[in-house]
C-alpha positions as CSV (number, residue, x, y, z in Angstrom):
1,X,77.9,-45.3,9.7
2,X,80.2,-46.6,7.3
3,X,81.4,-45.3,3.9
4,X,80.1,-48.2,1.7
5,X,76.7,-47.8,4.2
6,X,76.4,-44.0,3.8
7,X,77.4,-44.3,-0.3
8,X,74.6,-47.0,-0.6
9,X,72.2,-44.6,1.0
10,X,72.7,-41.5,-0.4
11,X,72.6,-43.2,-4.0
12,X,68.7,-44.6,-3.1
13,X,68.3,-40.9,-2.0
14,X,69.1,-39.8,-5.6
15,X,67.6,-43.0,-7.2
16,X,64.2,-41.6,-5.5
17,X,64.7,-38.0,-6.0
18,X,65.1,-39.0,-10.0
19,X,61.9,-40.9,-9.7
20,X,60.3,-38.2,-8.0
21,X,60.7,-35.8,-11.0
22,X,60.5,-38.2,-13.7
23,X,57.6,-40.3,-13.0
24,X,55.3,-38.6,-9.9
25,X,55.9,-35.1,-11.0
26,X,56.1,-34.8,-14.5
27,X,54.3,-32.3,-14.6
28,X,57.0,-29.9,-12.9
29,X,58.8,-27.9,-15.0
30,X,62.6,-27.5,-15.0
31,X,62.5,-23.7,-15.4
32,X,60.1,-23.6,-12.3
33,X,62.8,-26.2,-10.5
34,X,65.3,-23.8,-11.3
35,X,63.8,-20.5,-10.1
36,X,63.0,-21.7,-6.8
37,X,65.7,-24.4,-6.3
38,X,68.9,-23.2,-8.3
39,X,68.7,-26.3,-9.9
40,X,66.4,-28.7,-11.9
41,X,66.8,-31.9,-14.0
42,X,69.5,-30.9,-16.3
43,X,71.8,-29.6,-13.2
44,X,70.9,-33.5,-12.0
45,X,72.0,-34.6,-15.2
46,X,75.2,-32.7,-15.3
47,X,76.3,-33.2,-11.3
48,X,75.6,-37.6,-13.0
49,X,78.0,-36.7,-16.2
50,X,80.6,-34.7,-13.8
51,X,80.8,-37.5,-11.2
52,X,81.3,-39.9,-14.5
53,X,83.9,-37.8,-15.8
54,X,85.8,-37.7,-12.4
55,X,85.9,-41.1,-12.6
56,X,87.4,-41.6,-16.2
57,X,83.9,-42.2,-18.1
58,X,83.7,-40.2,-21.2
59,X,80.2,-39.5,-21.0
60,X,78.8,-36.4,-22.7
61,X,75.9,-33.9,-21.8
62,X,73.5,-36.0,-24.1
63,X,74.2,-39.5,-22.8
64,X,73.9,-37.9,-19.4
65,X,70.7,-36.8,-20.2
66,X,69.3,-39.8,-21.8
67,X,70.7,-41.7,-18.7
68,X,68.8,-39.4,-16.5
69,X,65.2,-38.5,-18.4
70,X,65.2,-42.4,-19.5
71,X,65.1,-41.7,-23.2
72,X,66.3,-38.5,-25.5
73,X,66.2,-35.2,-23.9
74,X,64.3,-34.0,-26.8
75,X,61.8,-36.7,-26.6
76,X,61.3,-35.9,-22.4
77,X,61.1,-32.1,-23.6
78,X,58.3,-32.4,-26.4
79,X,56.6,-34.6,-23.8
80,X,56.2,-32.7,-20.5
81,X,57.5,-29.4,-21.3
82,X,55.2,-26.5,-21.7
83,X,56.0,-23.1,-22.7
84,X,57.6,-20.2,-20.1
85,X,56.2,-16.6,-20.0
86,X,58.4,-13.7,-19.9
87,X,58.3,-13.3,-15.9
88,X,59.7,-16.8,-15.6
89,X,62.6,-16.7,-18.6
90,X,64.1,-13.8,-17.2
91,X,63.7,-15.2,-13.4
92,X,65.9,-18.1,-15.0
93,X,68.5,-15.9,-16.8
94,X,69.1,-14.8,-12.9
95,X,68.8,-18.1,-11.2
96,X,71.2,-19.3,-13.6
97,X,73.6,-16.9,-13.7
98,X,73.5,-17.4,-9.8
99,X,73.3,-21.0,-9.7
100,X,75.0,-22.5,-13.1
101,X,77.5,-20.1,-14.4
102,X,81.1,-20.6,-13.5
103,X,81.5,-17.6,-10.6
104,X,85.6,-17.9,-10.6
């Protein structure tokens, strides 16, 4: 397979995976992504605002996000995003430590 092939691919892969999370499951929660995944939208949106960056785009966390939820993260948040018990919050605080953090 070729580069320009393989690139093509992989960026349908993601295209789907977005529309996987922002349109079929909604109803996911990012803290729920996060404790079983390591990561969840926001990680998505920050790998998109990295791989701008690397390429000379000044794009900040908030445009990334926008670019990725489709409108203001805010506006995604009051929509779909529900209210974490204790048990899950600190299950984050370790998945994120483990999966976010800078380890070096």
């Amino acid at each position: 397979m070729d580069d320009a092939t393989r690139t093509e691919l992989e960026a349908a892969a993601f295209r789907r995976l977005r529309k996987h999370l922002m349109e079929d499951r909604q109803d996911v929660q990012n803290i729920d992504l996060m404790n079983l995944a390591g990561f969840c939208r926001n990680c998505l949106s920050r790998w998109y605002m990295e791989a701008a960056q690397e390429k000379g785009m000044d794009i900040d966390q908030a445009e990334a996000r926008e670019i990725f939820y489709g409108m203001p993260y805010g506006e995604w948040k009051a929509l779909n995003q529900t209210e974490a018990d204790a048990g899950k919050q600190a299950a984050f605080e370790k998945a994120f430590k483990e999966n976010v953090t800078d380890k070096g």
